[in-house]
C-alpha positions as a Markdown table, in Angstrom:
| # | Residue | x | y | z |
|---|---|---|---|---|
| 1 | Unk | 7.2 | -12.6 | 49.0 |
| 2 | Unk | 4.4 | -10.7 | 48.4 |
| 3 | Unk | 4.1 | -7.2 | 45.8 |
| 4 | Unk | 1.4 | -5.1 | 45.1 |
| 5 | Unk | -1.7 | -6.7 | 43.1 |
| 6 | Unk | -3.1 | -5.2 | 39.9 |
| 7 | Unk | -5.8 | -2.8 | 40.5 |
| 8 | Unk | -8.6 | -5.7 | 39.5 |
| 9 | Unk | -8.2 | -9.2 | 39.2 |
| 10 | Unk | -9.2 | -11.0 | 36.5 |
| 11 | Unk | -12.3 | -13.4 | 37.3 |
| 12 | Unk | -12.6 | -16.7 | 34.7 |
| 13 | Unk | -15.5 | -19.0 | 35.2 |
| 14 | Unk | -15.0 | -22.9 | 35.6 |
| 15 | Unk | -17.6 | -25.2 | 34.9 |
| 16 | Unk | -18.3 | -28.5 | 36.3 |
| 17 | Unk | -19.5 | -31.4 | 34.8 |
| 18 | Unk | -20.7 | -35.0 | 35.9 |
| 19 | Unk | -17.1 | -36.1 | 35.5 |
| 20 | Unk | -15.4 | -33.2 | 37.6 |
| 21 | Unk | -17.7 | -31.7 | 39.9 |
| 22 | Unk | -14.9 | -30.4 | 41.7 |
| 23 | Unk | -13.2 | -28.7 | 39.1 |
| 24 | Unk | -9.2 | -28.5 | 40.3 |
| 25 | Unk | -6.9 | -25.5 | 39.1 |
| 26 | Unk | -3.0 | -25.3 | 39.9 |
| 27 | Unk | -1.6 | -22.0 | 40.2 |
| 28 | Unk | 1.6 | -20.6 | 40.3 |
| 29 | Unk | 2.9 | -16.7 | 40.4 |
| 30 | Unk | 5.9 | -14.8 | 39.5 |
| 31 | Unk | 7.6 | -11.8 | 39.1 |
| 32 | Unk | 10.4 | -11.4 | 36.5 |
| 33 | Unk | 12.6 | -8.2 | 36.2 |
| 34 | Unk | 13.6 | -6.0 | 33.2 |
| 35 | Unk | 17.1 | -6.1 | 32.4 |
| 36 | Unk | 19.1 | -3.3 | 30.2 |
| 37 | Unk | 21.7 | -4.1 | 27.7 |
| 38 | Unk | 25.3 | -2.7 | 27.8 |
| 39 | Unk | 26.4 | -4.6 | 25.2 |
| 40 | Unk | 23.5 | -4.6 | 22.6 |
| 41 | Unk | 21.5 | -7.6 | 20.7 |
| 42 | Unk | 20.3 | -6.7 | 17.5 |
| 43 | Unk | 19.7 | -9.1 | 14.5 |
| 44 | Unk | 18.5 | -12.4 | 14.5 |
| 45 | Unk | 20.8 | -15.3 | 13.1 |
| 46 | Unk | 18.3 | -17.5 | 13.0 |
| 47 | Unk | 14.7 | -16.6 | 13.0 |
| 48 | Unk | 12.9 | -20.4 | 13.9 |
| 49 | Unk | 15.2 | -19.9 | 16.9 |
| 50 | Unk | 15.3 | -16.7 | 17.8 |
| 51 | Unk | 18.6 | -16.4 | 17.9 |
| 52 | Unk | 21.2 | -13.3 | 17.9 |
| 53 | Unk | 24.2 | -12.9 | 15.5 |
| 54 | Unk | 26.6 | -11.5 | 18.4 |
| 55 | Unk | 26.9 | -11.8 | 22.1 |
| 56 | Unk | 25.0 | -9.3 | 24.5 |
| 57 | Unk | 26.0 | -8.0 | 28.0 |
| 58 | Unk | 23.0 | -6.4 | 30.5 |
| 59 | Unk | 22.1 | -6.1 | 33.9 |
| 60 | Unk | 19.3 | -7.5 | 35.7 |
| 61 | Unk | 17.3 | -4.7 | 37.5 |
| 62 | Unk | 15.6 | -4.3 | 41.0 |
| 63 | Unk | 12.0 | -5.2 | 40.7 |
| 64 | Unk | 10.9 | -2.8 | 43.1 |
| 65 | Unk | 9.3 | -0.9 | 40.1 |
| 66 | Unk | 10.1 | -2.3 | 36.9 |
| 67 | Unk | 9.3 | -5.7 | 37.3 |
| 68 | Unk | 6.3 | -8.1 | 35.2 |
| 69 | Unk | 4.0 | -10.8 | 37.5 |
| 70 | Unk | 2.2 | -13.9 | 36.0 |
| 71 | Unk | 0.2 | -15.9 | 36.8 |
| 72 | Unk | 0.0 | -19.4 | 34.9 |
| 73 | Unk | -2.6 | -21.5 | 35.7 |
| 74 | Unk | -3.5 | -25.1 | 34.7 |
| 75 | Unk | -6.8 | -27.2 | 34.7 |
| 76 | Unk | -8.8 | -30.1 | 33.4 |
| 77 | Unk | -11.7 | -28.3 | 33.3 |
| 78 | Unk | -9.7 | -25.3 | 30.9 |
| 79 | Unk | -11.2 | -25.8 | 27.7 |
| 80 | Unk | -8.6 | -24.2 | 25.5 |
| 81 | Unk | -5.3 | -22.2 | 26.4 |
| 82 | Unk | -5.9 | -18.6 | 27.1 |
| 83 | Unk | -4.2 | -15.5 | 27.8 |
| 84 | Unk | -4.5 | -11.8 | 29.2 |
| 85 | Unk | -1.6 | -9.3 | 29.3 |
| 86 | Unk | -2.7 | -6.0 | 31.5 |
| 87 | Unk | -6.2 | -7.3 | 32.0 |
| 88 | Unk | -7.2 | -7.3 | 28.7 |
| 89 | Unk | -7.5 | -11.2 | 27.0 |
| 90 | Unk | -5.3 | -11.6 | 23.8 |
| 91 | Unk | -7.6 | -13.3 | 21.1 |
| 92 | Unk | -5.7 | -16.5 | 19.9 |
| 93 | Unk | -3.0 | -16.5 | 21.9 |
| 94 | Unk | -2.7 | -19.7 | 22.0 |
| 95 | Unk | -1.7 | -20.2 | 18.2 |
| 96 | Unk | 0.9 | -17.3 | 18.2 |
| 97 | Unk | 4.7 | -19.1 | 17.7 |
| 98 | Unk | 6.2 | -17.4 | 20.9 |
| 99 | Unk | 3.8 | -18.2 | 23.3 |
| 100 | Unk | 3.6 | -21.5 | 22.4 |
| 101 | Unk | 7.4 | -21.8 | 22.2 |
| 102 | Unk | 7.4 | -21.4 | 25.8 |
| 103 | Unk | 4.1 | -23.3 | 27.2 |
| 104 | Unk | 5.2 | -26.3 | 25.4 |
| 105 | Unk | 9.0 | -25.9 | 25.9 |
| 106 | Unk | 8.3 | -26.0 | 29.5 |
| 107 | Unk | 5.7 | -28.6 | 29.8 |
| 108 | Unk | 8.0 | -30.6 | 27.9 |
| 109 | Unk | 10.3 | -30.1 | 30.9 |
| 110 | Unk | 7.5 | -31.3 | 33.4 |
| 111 | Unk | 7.7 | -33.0 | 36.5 |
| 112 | Unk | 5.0 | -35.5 | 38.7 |
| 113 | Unk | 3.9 | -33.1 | 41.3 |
| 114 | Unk | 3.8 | -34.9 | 44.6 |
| 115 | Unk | 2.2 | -34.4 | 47.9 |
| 116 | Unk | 4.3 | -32.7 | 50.6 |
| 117 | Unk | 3.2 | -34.8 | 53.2 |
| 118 | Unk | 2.7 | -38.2 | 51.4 |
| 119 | Unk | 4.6 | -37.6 | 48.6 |
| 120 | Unk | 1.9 | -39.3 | 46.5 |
| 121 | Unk | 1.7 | -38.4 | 43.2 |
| 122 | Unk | -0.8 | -35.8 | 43.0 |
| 123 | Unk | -0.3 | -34.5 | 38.7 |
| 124 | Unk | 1.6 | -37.4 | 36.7 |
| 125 | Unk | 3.4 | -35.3 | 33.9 |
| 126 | Unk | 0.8 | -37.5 | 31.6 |
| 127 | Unk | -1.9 | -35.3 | 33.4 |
| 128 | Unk | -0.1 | -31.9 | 32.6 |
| 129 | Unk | -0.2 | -33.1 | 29.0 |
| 130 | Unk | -4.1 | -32.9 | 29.6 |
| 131 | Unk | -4.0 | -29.7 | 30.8 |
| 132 | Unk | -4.9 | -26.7 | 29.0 |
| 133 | Unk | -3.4 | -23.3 | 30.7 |
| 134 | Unk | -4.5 | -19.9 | 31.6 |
| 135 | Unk | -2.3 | -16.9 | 31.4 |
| 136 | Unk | -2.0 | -13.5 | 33.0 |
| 137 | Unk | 0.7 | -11.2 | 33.0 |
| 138 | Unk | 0.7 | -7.2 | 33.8 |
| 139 | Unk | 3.8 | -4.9 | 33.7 |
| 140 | Unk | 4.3 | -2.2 | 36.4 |
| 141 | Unk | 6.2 | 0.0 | 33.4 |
| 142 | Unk | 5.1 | 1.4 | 30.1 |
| 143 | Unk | 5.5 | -1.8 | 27.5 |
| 144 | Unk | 6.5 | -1.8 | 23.7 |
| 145 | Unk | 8.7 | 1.9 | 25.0 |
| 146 | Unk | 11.6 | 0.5 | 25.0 |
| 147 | Unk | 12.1 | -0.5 | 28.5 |
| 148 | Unk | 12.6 | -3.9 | 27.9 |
| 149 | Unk | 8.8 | -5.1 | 28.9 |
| 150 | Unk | 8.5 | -7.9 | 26.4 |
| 151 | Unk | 12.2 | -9.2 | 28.4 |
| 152 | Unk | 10.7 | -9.2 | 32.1 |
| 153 | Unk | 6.6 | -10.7 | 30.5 |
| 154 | Unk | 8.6 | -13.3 | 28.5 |
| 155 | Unk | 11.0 | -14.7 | 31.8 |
| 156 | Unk | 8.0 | -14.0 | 33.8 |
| 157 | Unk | 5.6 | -16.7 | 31.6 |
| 158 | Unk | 8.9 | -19.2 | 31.7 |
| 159 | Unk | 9.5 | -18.8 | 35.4 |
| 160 | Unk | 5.7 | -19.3 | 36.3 |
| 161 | Unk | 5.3 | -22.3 | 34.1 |
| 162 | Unk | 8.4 | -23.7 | 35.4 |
| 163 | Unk | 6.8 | -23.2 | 39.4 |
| 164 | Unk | 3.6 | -24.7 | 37.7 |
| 165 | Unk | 4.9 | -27.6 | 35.9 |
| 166 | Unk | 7.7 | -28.7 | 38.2 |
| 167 | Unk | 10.3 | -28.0 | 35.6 |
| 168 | Unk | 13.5 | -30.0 | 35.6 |
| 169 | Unk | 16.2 | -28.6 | 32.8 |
| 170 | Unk | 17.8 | -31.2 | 30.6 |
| 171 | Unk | 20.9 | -29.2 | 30.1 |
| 172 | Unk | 22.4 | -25.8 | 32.0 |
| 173 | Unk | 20.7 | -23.0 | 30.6 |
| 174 | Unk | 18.0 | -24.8 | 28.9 |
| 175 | Unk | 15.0 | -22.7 | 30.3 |
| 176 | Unk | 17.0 | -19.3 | 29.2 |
| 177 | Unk | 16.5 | -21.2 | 25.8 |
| 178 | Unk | 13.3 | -21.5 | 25.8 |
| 179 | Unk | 12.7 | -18.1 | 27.3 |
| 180 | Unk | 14.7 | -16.4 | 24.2 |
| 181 | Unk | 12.0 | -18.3 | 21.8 |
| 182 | Unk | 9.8 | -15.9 | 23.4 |
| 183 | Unk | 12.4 | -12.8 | 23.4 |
| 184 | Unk | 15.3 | -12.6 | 23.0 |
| 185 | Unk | 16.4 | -10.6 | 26.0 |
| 186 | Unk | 14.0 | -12.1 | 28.2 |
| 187 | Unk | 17.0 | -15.0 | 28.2 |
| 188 | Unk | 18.8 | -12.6 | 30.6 |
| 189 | Unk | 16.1 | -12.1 | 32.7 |
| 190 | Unk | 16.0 | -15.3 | 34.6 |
| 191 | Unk | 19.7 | -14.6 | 36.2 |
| 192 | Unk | 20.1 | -11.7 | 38.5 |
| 193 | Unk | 23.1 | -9.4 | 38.1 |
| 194 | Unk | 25.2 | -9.2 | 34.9 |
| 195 | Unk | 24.1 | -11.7 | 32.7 |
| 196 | Unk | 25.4 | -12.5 | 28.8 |
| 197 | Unk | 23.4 | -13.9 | 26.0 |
| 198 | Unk | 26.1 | -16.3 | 24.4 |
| 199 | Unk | 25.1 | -16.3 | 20.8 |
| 200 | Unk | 25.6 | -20.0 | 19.7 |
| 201 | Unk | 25.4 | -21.0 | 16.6 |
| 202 | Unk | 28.1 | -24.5 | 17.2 |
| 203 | Unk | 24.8 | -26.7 | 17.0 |
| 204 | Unk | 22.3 | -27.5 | 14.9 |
| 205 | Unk | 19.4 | -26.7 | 17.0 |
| 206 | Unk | 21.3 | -23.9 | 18.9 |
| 207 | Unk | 21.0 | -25.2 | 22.4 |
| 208 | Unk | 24.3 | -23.2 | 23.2 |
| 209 | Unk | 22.4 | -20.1 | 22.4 |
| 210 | Unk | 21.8 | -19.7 | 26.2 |
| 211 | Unk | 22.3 | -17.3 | 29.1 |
| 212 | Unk | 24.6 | -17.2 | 31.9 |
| 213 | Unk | 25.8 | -15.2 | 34.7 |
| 214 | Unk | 29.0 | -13.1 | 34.7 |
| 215 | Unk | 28.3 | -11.6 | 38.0 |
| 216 | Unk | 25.3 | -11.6 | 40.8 |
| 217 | Unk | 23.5 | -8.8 | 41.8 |
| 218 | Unk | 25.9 | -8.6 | 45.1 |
| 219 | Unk | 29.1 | -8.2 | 43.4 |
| 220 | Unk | 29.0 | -4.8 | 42.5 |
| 221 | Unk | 26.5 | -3.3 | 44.6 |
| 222 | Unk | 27.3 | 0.2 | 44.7 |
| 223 | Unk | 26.2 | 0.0 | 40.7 |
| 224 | Unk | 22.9 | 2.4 | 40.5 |
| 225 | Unk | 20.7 | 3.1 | 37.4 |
| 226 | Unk | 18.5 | 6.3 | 36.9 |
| 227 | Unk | 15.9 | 6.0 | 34.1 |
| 228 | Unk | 14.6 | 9.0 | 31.7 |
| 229 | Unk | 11.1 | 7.7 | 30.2 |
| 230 | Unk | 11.1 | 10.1 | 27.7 |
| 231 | Unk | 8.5 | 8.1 | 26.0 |
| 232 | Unk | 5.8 | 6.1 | 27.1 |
| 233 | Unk | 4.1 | 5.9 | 23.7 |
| 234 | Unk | 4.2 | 2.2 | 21.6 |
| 235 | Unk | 7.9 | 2.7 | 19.7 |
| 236 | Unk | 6.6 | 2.7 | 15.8 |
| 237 | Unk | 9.3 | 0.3 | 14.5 |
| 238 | Unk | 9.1 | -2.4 | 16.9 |
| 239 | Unk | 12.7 | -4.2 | 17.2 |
| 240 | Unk | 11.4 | -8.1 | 15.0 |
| 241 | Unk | 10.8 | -5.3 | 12.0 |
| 242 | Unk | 14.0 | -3.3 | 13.0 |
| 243 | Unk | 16.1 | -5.9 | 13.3 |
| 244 | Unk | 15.2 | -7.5 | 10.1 |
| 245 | Unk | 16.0 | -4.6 | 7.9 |
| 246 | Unk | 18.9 | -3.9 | 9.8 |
| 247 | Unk | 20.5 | -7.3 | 8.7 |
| 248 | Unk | 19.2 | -6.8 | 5.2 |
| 249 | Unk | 21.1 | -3.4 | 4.9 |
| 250 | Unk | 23.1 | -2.9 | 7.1 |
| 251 | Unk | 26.6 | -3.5 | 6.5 |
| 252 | Unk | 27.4 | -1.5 | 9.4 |
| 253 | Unk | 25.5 | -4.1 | 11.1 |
| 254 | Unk | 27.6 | -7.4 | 10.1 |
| 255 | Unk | 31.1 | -5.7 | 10.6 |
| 256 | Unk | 29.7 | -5.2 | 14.4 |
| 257 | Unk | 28.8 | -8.5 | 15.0 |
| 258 | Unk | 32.1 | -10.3 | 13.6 |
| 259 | Unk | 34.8 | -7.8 | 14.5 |
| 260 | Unk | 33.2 | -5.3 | 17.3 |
| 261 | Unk | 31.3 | -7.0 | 19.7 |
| 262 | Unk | 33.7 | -9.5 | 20.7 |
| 263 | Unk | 36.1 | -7.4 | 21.7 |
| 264 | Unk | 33.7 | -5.6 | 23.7 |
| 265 | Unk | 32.1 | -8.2 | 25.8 |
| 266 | Unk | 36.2 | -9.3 | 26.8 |
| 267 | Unk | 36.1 | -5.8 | 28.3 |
| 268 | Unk | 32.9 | -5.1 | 29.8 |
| 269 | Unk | 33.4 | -8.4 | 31.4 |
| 270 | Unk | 36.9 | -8.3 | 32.9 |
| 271 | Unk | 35.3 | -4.1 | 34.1 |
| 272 | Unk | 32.0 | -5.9 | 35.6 |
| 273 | Unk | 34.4 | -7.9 | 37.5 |
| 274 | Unk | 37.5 | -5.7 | 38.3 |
| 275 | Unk | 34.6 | -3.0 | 39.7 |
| 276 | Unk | 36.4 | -0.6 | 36.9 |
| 277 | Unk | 33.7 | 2.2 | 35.9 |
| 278 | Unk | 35.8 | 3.9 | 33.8 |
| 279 | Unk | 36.1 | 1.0 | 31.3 |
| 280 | Unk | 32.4 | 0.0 | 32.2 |
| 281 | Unk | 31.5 | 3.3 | 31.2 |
| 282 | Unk | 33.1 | 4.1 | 28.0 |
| 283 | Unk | 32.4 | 0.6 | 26.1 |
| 284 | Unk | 28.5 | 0.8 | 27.3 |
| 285 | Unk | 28.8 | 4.2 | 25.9 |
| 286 | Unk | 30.6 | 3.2 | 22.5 |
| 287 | Unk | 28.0 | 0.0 | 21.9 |
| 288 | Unk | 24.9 | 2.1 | 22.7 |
| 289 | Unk | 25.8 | 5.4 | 20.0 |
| 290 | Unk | 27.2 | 2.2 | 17.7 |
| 291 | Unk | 24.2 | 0.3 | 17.8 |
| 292 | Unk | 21.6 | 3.9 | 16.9 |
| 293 | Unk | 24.6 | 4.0 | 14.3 |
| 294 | Unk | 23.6 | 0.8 | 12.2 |
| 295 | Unk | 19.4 | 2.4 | 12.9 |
| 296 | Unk | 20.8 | 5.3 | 11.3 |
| 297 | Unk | 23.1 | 2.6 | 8.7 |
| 298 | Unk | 19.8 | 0.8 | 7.7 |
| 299 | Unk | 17.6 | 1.5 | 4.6 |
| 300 | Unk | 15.1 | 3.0 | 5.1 |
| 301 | Unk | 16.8 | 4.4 | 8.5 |
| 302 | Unk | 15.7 | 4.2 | 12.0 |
| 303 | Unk | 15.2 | 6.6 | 14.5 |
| 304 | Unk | 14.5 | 5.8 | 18.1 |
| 305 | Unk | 16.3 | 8.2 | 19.9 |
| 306 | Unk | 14.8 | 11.8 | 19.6 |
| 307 | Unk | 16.0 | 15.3 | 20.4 |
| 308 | Unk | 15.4 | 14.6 | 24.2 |
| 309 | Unk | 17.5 | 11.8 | 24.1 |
| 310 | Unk | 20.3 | 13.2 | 22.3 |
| 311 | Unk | 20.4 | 16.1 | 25.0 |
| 312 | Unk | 20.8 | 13.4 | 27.8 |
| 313 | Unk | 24.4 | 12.6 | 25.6 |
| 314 | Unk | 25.2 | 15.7 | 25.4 |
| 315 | Unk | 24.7 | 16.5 | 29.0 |
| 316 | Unk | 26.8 | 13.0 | 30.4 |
| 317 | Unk | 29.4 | 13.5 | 28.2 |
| 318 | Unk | 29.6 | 17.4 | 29.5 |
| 319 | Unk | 29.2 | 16.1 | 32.9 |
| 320 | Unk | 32.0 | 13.6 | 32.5 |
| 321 | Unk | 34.5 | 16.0 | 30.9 |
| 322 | Unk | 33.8 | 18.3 | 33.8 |
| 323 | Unk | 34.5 | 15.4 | 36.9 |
| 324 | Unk | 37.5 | 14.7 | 34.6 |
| 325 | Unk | 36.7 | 11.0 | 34.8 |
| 326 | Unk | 33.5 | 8.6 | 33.6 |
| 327 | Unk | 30.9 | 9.3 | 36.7 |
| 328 | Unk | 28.0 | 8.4 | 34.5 |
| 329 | Unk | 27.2 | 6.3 | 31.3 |
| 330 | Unk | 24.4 | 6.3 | 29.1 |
| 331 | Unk | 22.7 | 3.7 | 26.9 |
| 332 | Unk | 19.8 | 3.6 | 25.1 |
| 333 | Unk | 17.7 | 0.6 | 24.0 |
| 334 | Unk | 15.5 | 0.3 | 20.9 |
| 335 | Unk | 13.1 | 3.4 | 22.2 |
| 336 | Unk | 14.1 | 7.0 | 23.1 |
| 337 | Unk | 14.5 | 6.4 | 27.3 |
| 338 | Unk | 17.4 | 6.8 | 28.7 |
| 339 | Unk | 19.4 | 4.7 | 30.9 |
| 340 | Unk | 22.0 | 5.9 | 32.9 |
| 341 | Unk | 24.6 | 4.2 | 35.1 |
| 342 | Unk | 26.4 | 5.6 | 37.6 |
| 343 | Unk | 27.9 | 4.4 | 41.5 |
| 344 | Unk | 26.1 | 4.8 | 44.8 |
| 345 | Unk | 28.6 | 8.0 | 45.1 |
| 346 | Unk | 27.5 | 9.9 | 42.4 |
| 347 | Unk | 23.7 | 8.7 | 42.3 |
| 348 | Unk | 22.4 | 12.2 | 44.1 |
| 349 | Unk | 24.4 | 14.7 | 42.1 |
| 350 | Unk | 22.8 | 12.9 | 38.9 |
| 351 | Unk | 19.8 | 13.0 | 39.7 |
| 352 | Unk | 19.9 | 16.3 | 40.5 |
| 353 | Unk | 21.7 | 17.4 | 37.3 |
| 354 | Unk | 18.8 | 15.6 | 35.7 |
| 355 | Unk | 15.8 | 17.5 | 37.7 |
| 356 | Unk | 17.5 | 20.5 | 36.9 |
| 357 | Unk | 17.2 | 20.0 | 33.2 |
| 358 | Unk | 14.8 | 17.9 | 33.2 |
| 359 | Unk | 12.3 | 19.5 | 36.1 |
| 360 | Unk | 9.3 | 18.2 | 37.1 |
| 361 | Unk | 6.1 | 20.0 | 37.1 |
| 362 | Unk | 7.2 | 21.9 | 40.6 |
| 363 | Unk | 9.1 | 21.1 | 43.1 |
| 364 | Unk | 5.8 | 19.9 | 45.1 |
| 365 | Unk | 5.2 | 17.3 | 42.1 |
| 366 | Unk | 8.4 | 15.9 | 42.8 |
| 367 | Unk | 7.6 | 12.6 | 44.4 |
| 368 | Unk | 5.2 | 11.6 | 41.4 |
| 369 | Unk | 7.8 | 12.6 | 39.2 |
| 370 | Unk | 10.5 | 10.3 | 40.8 |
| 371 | Unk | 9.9 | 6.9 | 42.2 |
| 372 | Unk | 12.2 | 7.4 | 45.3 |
| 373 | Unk | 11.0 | 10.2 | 47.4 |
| 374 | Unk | 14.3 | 10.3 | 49.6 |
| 375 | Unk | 16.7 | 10.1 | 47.0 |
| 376 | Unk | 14.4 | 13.3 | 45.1 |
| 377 | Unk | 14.4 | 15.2 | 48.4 |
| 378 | Unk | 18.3 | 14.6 | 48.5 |
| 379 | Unk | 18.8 | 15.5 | 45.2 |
| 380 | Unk | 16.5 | 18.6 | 45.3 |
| 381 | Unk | 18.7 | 19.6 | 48.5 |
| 382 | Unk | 21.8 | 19.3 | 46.6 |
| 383 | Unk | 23.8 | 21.8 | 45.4 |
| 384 | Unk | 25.6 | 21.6 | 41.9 |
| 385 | Unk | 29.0 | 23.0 | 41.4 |
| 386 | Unk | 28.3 | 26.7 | 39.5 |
| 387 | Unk | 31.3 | 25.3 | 36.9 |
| 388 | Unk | 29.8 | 22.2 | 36.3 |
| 389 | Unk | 26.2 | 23.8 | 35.2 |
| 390 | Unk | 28.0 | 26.6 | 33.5 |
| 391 | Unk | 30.3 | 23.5 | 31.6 |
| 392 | Unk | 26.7 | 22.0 | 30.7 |
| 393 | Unk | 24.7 | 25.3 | 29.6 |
| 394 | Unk | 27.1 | 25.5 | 26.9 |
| 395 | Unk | 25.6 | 22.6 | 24.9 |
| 396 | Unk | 22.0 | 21.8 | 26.8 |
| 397 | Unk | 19.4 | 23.7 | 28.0 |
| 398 | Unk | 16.4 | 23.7 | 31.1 |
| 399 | Unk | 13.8 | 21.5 | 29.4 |
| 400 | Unk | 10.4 | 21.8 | 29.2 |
| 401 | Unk | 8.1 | 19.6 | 31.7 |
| 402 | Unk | 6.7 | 16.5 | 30.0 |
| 403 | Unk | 9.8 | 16.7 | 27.9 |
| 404 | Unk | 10.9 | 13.4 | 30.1 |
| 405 | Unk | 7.4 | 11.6 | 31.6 |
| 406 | Unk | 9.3 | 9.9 | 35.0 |
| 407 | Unk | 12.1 | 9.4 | 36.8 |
| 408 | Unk | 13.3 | 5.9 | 38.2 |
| 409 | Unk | 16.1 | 5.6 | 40.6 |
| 410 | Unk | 16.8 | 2.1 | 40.9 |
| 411 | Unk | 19.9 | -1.1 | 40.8 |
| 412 | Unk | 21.1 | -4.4 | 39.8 |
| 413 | Unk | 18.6 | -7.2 | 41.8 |
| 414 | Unk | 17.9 | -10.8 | 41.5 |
| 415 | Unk | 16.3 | -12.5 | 39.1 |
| 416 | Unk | 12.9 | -14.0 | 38.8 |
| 417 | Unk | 10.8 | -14.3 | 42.7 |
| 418 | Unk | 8.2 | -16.7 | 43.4 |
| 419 | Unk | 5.2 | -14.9 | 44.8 |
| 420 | Unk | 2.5 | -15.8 | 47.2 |
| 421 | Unk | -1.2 | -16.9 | 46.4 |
| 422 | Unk | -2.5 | -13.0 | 47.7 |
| 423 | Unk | -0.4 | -11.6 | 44.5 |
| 424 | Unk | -2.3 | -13.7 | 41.8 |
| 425 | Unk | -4.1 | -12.6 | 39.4 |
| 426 | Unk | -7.3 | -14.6 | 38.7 |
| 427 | Unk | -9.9 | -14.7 | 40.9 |
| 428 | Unk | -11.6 | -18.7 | 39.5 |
| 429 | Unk | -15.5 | -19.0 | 40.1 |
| 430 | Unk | -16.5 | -22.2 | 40.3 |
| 431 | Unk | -19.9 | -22.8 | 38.3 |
């Protein structure tokens, strides 16, 4: 498959030396996409591991926009492990716990890497020991704004090294285990679909905490997602230092995880696969206003959703009561963008509800306002019911452009996709 490159590729110079003249590099490139919790994670039951204190529910989304591409590369001639995230090099990456997590998780996974043709061994997994690694990684979506970017980088760096290395699991699941020592989330990004984060917690070194799909991205394919970035700005309480307090404080918090949750995660699941919106809708609803609750329940408190955000509510829920069923559900992550599912049916008239309060700079503007110019030029041409915008007025009002930054019409999709050598992201100079 191949996907538009970044706009410069990052060029690393190789030496030789008497002993390798011909300095060899192995390459392999992903993409990994962002997924979007129904059923939220927050709080960490054990930090070493990086694992949650309930079970979480999200769905895998189309990389057609929101998507993150590595590159992992490995050499002989690398002298030290290195790494660049959107094409600037992080200093000492190779020491920090989560990246190392996953390059050694993985190459402890490793393979021999034979020749096609004479299926000689061509890397011995001794050699891959040798190896030092280069990393680059870019998102096509604002990161830290609470859009899930550190969930599609961290199954993109696991899904690459596993192409590089030959990865064979030892166990089902094990790579989404190693993924999670990264991020969390990014567990659910290597399945496509509806995929749940079992929490774990039955074995010492929680190996059960592990991902695993409820449902592929064809089962319910008339499912559709419309993002608000109302935000594109770094969040200022990232979620490690939110979570944290929030189990500290928050007792809010701990009766969630015991007594809520569960009962949540038997009903989104039997909704994902009964196809019933209605029931989809609420609980995503309930678990995305409960989990800004325990923000709010912590000490000091935690705000991510602003006054924008809160509007979005106000408007689904007038929305709702006017169809006189659940046509759209909201959720919001730890960041102030909104995400809002709805059916294939109902995808146009949201979207025009949401450039009517939420317009873009003028109509002309429209199609670098929205990321899908037909479904824009459909939803410009369609015409809202006078009761349902009268129903709305009553609570919300036109916004101000800016107020949201961009529009993203997208769906469930697949999960991580091997890419082609044209999409990767060094360019090696041989010297």
């Amino acid at each position: 498959m191949t996907m538009a490159s970044p706009s410069q590729k990052i060029t690393v110079l190789v030496p030789k030396s008497a002993d390798n003249p011909e300095p060899i590099i192995h390459t392999a490139t992903v993409s990994a996409p962002t997924n979007i919790a129904c059923i939220k994670y927050w709080g960490k039951a054990n930090s070493h591991y990086n694992t949650p204190i309930n079970d979480s529910l999200s769905l895998t989304l189309d990389q057609s926009d929101l998507r993150a591409v590595t590159t992992a590369s490995a050499s002989l001639s690398f002298d030290r492990d290195r790494l660049w995230l959107n094409g600037d090099e992080v200093l000492d990456a190779s020491k920090a716990k989560r990246f190392r997590a996953c390059v050694d998780g993985v190459r402890a996974l490793a393979t021999d890497k034979l020749d096609p043709d004479t299926n000689q061994v061509i890397v011995s997994i001794d050699d891959w020991k040798n190896m030092h690694v280069h990393i680059a990684s870019y998102n096509t979506f604002p990161t830290a704004a609470g859009l899930a970017s550190s969930a599609a980088g961290y199954a993109a760096l696991v899904a690459a090294l596993v192409q590089l290395f030959g990865a064979k699991e030892s166990y089902p699941g094990e790579f989404t285990a190693i993924a999670r020592q990264g991020s969390g989330s990014a567990c659910r990004s290597l399945y496509g679909g509806f995929v749940a984060w079992r929490a774990g917690g039955t074995k010492d070194d929680w190996t059960d905490s592990i991902a695993d799909q409820v449902a592929d991205e064809l089962h319910w394919e008339e499912m559709r997602a419309v993002i608000l970035v109302v935000s594109d700005a770094k969040k200022e309480t990232s979620s490690t230092a939110g979570m944290s307090n929030s189990v500290a404080t928050s007792e809010l918090l701990a009766h969630r995880a015991k007594e809520v949750v569960p009962k949540r995660m038997k009903i989104i699941e039997e909704a994902i696969k009964s196809k019933d919106f209605e029931s989809f809708g609420k609980v995503t609803m309930m678990d995305s206003n409960q989990f800004h609750a325990t923000c709010l329940d912590t000490y000091p408190p935690i705000f991510y959703m602003n006054d924008v955000s809160r509007s979005v509510v106000q408007m689904i829920h007038k929305y709702n009561e006017w169809a006189g069923e659940i046509r759209a559900a909201y959720t919001f992550d730890a960041g102030p963008n909104a995400v809002l599912y709805t059916l294939d049916k109902y995808v146009v008239e949201l979207l025009a509800l949401v450039l009517k309060y939420y317009p873009a700079q003028s109509a002309d503007l429209v199609g670098e306002y929205v990321n899908n110019s037909a479904m824009s030029k459909a939803a410009l041409e369609f015409e809202l019911d006078p009761s349902l915008t009268e129903a709305i007025e009553k609570t919300c009002k036109v916004h101000e452009y800016g107020d949201v930054k961009m529009v993203y019409c997208t769906k469930g999709g697949p999960g991580p996709k091997i890419l082609d050598a044209s999409c990767e992201i060094f360019d090696f100079k041989i010297e």
